[in-house]
C-alpha positions as CSV (number, residue, x, y, z in Angstrom):
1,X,0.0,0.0,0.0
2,X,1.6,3.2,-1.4
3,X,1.6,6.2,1.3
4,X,-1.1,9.1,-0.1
5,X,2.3,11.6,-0.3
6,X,4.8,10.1,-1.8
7,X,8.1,11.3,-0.2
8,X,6.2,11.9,3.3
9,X,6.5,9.8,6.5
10,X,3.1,8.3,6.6
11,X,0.6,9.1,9.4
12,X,0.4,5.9,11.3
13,X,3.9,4.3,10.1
14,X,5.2,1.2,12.2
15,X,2.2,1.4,14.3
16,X,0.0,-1.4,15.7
17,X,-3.8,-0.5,15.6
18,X,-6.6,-3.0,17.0
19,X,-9.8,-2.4,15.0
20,X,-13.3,-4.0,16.2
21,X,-16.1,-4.0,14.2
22,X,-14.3,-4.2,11.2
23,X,-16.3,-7.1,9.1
24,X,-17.5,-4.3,6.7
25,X,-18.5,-0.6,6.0
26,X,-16.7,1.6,8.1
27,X,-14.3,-0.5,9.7
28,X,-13.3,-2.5,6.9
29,X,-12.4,0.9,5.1
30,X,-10.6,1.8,8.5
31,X,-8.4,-1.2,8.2
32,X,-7.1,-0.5,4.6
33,X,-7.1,3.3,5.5
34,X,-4.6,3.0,8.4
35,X,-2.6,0.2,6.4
36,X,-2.0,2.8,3.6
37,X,-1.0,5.4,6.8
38,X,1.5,2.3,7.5
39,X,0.1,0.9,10.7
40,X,0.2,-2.6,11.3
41,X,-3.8,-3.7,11.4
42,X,-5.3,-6.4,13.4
43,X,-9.1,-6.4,12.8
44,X,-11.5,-8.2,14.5
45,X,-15.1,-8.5,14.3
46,X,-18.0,-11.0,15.7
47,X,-17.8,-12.2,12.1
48,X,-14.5,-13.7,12.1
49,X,-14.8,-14.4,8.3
50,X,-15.7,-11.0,7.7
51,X,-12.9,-10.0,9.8
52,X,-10.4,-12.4,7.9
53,X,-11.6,-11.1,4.5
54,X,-10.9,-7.3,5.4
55,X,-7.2,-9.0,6.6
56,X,-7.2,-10.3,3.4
57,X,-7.8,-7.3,1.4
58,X,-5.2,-5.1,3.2
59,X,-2.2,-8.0,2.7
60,X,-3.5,-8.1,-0.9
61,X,-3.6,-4.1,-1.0
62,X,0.3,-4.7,0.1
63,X,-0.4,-4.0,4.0
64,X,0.2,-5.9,7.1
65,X,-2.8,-7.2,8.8
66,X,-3.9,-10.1,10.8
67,X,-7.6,-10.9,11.9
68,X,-9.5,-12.7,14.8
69,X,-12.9,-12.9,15.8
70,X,-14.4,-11.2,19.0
71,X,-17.5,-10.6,20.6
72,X,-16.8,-6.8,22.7
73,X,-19.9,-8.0,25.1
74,X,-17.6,-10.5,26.8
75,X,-15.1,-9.3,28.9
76,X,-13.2,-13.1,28.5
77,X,-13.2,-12.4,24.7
78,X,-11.9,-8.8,24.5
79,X,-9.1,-9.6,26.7
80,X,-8.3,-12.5,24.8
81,X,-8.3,-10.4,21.4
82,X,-6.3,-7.4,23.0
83,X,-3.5,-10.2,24.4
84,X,-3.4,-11.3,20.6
85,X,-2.7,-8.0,19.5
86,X,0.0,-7.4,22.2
87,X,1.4,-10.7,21.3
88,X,1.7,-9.7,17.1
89,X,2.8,-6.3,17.2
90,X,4.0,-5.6,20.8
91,X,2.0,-3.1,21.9
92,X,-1.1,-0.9,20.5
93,X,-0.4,2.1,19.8
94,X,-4.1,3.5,18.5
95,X,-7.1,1.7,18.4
96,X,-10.5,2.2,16.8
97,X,-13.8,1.1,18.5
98,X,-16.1,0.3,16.1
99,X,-18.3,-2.6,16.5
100,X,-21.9,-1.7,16.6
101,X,-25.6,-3.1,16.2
102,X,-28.7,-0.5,15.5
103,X,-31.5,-2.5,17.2
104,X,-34.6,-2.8,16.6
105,X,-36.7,0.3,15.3
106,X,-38.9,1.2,18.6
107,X,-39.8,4.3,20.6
108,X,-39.2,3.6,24.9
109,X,-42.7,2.1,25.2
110,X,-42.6,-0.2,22.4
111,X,-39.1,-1.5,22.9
112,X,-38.3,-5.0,24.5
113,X,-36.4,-5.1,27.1
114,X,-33.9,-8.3,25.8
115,X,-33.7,-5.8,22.7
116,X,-32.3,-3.0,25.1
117,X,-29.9,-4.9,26.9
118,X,-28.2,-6.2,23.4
119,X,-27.9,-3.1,22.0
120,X,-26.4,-1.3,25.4
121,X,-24.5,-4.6,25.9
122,X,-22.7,-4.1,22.9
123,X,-22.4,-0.4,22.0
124,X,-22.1,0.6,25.0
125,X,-20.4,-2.0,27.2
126,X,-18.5,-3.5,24.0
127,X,-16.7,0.0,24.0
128,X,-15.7,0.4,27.8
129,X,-14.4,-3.4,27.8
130,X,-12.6,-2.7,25.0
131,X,-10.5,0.4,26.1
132,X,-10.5,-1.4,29.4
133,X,-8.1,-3.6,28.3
134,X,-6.8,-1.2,25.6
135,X,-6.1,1.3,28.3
136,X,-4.0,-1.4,30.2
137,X,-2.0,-2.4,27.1
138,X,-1.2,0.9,26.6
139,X,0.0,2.1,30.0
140,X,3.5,0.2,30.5
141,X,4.3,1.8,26.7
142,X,4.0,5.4,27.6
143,X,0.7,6.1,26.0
144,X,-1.6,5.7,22.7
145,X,-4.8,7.2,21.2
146,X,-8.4,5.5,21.0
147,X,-11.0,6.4,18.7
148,X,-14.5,5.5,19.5
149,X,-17.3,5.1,17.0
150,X,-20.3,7.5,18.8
151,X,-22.6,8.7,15.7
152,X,-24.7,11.9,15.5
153,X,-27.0,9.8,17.2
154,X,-24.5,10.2,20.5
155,X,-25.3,14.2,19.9
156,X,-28.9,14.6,18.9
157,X,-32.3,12.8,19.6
158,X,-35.0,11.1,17.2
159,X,-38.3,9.2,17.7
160,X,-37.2,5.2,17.0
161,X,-33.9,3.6,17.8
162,X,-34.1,4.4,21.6
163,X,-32.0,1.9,22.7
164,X,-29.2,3.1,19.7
165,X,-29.4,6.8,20.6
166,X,-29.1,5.6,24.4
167,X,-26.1,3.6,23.6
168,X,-24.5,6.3,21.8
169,X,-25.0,9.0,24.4
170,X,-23.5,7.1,26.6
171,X,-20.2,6.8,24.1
172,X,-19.9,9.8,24.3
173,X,-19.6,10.6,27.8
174,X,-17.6,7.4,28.2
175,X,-14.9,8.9,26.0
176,X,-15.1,12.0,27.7
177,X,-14.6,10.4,31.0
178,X,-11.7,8.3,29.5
179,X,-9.8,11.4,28.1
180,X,-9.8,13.1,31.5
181,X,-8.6,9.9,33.0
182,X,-5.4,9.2,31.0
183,X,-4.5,12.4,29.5
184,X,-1.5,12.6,32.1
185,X,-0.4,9.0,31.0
186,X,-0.1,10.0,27.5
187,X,-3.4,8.4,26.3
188,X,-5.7,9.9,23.9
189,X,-9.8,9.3,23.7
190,X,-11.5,10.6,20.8
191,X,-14.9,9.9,19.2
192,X,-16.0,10.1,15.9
193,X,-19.8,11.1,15.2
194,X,-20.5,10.1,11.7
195,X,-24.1,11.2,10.2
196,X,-25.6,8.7,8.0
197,X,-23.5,6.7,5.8
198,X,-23.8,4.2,3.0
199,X,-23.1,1.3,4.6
200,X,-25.0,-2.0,4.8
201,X,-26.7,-0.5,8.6
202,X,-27.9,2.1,7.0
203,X,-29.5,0.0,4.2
204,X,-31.0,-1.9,6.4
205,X,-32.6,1.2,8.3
206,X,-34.0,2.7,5.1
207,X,-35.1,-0.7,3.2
208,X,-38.3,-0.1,1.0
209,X,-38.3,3.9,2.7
210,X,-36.8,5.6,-0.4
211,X,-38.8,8.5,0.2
212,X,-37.8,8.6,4.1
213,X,-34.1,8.6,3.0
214,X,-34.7,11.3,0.4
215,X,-36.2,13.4,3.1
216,X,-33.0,13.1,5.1
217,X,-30.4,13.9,2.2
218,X,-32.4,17.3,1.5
219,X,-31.4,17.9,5.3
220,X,-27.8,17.4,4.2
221,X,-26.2,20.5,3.5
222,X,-24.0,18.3,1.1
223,X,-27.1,16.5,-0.4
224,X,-25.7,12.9,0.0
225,X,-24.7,10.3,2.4
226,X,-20.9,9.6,3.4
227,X,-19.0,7.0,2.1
228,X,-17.1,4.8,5.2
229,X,-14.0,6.1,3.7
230,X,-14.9,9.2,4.7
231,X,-14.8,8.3,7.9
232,X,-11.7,6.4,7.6
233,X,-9.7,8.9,6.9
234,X,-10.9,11.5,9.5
235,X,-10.2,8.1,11.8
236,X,-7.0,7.8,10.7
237,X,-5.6,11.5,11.4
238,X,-7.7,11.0,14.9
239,X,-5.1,8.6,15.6
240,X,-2.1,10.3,14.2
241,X,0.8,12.4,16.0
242,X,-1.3,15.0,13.6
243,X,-3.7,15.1,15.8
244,X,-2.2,15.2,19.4
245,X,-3.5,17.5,20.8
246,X,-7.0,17.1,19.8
247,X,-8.6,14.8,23.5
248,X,-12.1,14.0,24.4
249,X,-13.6,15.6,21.6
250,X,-16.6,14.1,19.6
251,X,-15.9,14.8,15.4
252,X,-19.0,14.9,14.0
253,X,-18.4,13.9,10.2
254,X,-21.7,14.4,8.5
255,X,-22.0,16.6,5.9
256,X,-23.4,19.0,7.6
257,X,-27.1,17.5,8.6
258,X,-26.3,18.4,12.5
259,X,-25.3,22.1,11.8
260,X,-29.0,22.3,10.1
């Protein structure tokens, strides 16, 4: 994978960075964004064949990356998948949170309560377990930068998707906590917000609702949905020496639909 300036140190060079969530969409385009930056990439993903298949396409791309599959809503598996990391690259130097589930499509009253506790257990709890042990890998090395995946639903409110906005709320102040917590050990906690984006959740959430989804562009100043690679990249500086002094903020990366 060729560096996107030739002749330039690239952003993530020699680094190890632990991906979850990385099956598809966003954090498959994550993966091969932060090979190209140079890191080292171990995805993982409750899909473990998903998760070998976005490997696969980064070693074929030219990049390093190894895969392994994870569920973030057991502490016994996250620690196992953070030891692997440790164990291939040494340490892990950035690390993007991304694994996520929507839920189903109810308002408080309506929603069941198994339904709830999946979609906190992983959104939610996947992400604290997984800088949990992130955190810890980090320390003994001086320091390191997380990225967690909130979503302009961590920032705003809508009718539907309780559970999901509930989850992402609490991402957010979970990162913020985080980044006042380890700032003095070196360790940075970012979010990213993204707005919606073409990706297979999304397609899911707007199935047979063409005319709901064109209502929602014409609230885009932009007029479209973002691509994951969009988010990739803004990911990948997150993570970068570029962007060191940038701690407990949420990047909202959405084409403007929150600024309407």
């Amino acid at each position: 994978i060729k560096p996107a300036f030739p002749g330039r140190t690239p952003m993530l060079e020699t680094k190890g960075r632990l991906l979850t969530g990385a099956a598809g969409g966003i954090g498959r385009a994550s993966a091969l964004a932060a090979a190209r930056a140079g890191a080292r990439v171990f995805v993982a993903d409750l899909d473990a064949a998903g998760a070998e298949e976005s490997a696969r396409l980064v070693r074929a791309a030219g990049g390093q990356a190894q895969a392994a599959g994870c569920d973030v809503a057991q502490a016994a598996s996250v620690k196992t998948l953070v030891a692997a990391v440790v164990a291939a690259f040494g340490r892990i130097d950035c690390a993007f949170n991304n694994a996520g589930i929507e839920g189903s499509p109810a308002p408080v009253a309506s929603l069941e309560e198994d339904d709830f506790d999946r979609v906190i257990a992983v959104n939610l709890k996947g992400v604290w377990l997984a800088m949990k042990y992130e955190i810890a890998a980090m320390l003994p090395h001086g320091g390191g930068a997380i990225v967690n995946t909130a979503s302009i639903a961590g920032l705003v409110g809508t009718p539907g998707y309780s559970a999901y906005i509930a989850s992402k709320h609490g991402v957010t102040g979970l990162t913020k906590s985080a980044a006042l917590a380890y700032a003095s050990h070196g360790i940075r906690v970012n979010a990213v917000c993204p707005g919606f984006i073409e990706t297979a959740m999304t397609g899911r959430i707007f199935e047979g609702q063409a005319a709901r989804k064109e209502g929602l562009i014409a609230r885009i100043a932009q007029g479209r949905f973002g691509t994951p690679e969009e988010i990739a990249e803004a990911v990948v500086w997150m993570c970068s020496d570029g962007a060191r002094y940038l701690n407990g903020h949420m990047l909202t990366v959405d084409g403007g639909y929150v600024a309407m």
